[in-house]
N, C-alpha and C positions, 0 to 999 in steps of 0.2 A: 504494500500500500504506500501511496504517495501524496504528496498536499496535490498535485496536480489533478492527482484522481477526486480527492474530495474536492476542490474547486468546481468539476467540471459536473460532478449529481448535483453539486446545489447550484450549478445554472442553469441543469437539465430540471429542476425543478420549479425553478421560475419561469422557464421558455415553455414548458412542456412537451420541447421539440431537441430530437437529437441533431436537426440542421442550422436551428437557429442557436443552439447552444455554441456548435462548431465554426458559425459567423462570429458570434461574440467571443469568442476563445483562439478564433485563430485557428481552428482544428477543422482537419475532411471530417463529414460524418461519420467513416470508416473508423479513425481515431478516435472519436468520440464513444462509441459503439465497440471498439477495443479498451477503452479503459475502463466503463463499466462490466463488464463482459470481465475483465480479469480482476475488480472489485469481486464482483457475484463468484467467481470459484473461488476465490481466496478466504474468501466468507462463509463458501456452501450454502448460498441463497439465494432467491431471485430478489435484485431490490428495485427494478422498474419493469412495468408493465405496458409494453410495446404498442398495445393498439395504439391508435388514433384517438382524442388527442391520449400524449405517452404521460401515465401517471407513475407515482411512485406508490410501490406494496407497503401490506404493513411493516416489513423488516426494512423497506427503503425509508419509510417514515422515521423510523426508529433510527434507524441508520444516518438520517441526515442529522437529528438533531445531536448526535456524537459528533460527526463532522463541522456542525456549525462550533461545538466547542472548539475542538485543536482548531480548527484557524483562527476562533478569536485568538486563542493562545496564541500563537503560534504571528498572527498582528501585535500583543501586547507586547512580547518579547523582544519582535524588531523596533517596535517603539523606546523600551527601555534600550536598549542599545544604542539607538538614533541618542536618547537623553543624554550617553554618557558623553558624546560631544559637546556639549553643554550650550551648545545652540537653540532655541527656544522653535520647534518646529511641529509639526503634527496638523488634527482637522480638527477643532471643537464644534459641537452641533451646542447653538446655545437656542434655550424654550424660553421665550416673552410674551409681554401681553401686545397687543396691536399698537397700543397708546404708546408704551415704551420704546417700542421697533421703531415709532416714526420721530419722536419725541428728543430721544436718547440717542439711539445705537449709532446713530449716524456720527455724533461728536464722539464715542467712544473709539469704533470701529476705526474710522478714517485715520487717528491715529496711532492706532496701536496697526494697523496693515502697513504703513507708513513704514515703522519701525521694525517689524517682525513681516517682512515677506515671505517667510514659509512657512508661517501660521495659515489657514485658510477656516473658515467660517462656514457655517450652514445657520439659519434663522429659522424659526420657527413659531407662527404665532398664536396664541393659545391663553385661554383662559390663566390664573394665577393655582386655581386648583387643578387644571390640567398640569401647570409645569408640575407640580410636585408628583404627580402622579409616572408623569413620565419620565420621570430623573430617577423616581424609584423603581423602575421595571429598564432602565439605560437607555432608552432610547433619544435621552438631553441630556448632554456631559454639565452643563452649569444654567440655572435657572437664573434671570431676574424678574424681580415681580414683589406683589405684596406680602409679606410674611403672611403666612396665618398662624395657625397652631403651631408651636413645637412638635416636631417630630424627631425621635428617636432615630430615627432613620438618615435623616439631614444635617449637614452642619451648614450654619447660614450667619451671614452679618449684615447690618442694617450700613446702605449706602447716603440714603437721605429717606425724610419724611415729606410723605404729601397730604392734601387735602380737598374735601369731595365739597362742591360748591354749587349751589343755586345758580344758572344761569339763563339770559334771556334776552330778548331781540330789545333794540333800542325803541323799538316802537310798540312794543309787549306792554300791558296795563301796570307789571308792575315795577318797567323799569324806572318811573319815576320816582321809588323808592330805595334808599339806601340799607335799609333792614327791615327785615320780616319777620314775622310771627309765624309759626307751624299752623296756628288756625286760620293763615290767609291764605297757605295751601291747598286747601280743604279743596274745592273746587275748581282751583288751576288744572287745566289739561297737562298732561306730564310724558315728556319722550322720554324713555329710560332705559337704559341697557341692559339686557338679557338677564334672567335671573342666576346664571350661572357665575356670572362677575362679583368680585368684590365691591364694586360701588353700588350695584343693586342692591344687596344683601345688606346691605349698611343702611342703604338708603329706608328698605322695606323696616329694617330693625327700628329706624326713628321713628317711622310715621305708626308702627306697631306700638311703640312705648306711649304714642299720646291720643291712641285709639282712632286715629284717622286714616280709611281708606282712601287711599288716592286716585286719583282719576288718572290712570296711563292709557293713553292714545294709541301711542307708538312703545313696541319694544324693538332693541336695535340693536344689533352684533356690536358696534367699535364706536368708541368716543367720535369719529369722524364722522360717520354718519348721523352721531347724535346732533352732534355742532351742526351742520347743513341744516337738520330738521327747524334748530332754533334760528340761526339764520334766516330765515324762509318765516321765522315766525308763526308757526304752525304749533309750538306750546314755550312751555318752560324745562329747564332739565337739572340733575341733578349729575354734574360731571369733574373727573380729578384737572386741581388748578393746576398741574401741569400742562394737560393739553389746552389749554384755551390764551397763552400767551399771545398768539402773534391776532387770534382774534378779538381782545384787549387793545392790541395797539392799533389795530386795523379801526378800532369803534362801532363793528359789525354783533358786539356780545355786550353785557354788563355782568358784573355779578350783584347781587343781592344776597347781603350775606342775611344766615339765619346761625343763629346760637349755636341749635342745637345740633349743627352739621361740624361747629369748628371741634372738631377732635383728627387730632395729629394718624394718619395711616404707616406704619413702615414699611418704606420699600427696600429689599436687599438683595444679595445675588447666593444661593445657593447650591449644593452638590450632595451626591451622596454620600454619607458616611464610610470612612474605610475602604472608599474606592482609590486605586493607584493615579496619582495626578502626572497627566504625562508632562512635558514641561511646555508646550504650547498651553495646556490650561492653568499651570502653576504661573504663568508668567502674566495671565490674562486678569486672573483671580488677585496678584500683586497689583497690577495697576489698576484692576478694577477699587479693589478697597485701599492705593493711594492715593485715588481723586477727591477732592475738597467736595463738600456736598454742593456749592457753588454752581461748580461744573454738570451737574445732574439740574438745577432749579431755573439754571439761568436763563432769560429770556430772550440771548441772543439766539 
């Protein structure tokens, strides 16, 4: 048995084809169809199953996921070796939320690729209770987002704090006001962002504590779309002051602050416990937690 052979089942298992495995590998279907073929005697078992389209057996099932181990192995290894050059190099897949992708990442990114060219990046963007979810099963090497809960599982550090705010069109009834009461809510139309977000969930938690159901119009995947909606003056929202800077200076938003919304969110960047930091993420993870919180709030 050879990594080659295990490379080539698990893209015979993706393609479902022994031709298009052999375009993506670079191999005649003959070769492709020989390496399996001398897995299967070497094993004494059939581990794919030829018809049309070509699946893998139950021993082929069972088979691959042994495979998919040694090559992770067998990538972390040449990873750590790559480290002992001490060059900062590798691929991070980092999980965020929308707001932060468009917000953030851009002033982080730009210079830390700058710096580190054979770092390379994958984005990903997702709820705050998605990233943790999927930092805990590997599929995101470093999460940022809102803390929630501790978890056992994560080690995590706060980069800056944010805050979730009343906003609304300059021509909305109630932007002639500077502050609000939760009872002048009562009946404001309300575009809000999905129930699975942090700012929803916060948002529902206030208007719960003071018995007021709210009127929601609109629910809305991303801070972006929320903004348009209030733009457009079609209600009020309840969105983090991070996103809403450049439409502050623009004079397209207001906020209207309410009491009961000012309590401080933490946002930070997290990873999983006890996992091997290759040194593309250790280097990422230093300059993430050396930035001044400034550089996260600021409104240029």
């Amino acid at each position: 048995m050879n990594l080659s052979q295990l490379e080539t089942l698990l893209t015979i298992s993706k393609t479902m084809s022994f031709r298009k495995a052999g375009e993506l590998l670079n191999l005649t279907q003959p070769a492709v169809s020989a390496q399996i073929k001398s897995l299967e005697d070497e094993f004494k078992t059939v581990l794919i199953d030829r018809n049309q389209p070509v699946t893998l057996t139950d021993s082929g099932k069972l088979f691959l996921e042994h495979a998919e181990q040694i090559l992770n192995t067998v990538d972390n290894l040449k990873q750590k070796l790559a480290d002992l050059n001490q060059i900062p190099q590798g691929h991070i897949v980092l999980g965020t939320t929308t707001s932060i992708a468009i917000q953030i990442l851009p002033r982080i990114l730009s210079y830390f690729q700058d710096q580190f060219p054979l770092i390379k990046t994958t984005i990903l963007s997702m709820s705050s209770s998605q990233i943790v979810a999927q930092i805990e099963n590997g599929t995101v090497d470093i999460g940022i987002g809102y803390l929630l809960e501790k978890s056992p599982s994560l080690v995590s550090s706060v980069l800056y704090y944010d805050t979730f705010e009343l906003v609304v069109s300059p021509d909305h009834p109630l932007a002639q006001y500077t502050h609000a009461t939760m009872d002048m809510l009562k009946d404001v139309p309300l575009i809000m962002l999905s129930p699975d977000t942090v700012g929803r969930r916060f948002a529902d938690d206030v208007f719960r504590k003071h018995n007021i159901h709210p009127h929601v119009v609109m629910d809305l995947s991303s801070s972006e779309e929320v903004k348009r909606m209030v733009e457009l003056n079609l209600g009020a929202a309840i969105v983090s002051k991070l996103t809403i800077s450049n439409e502050l200076k623009r004079g397209t938003m207001k906020i209207v602050q309410v009491n009961e919304l000012e309590i401080a969110h933490p946002v930070g960047v997290m990873y999983r416990s006890g996992r091997y930091l290759n040194s593309a993420m250790q280097q990422f993870l230093n300059d993430l937690k050396g930035m001044p919180e400034n550089q996260f709030v600021s409104s240029e």
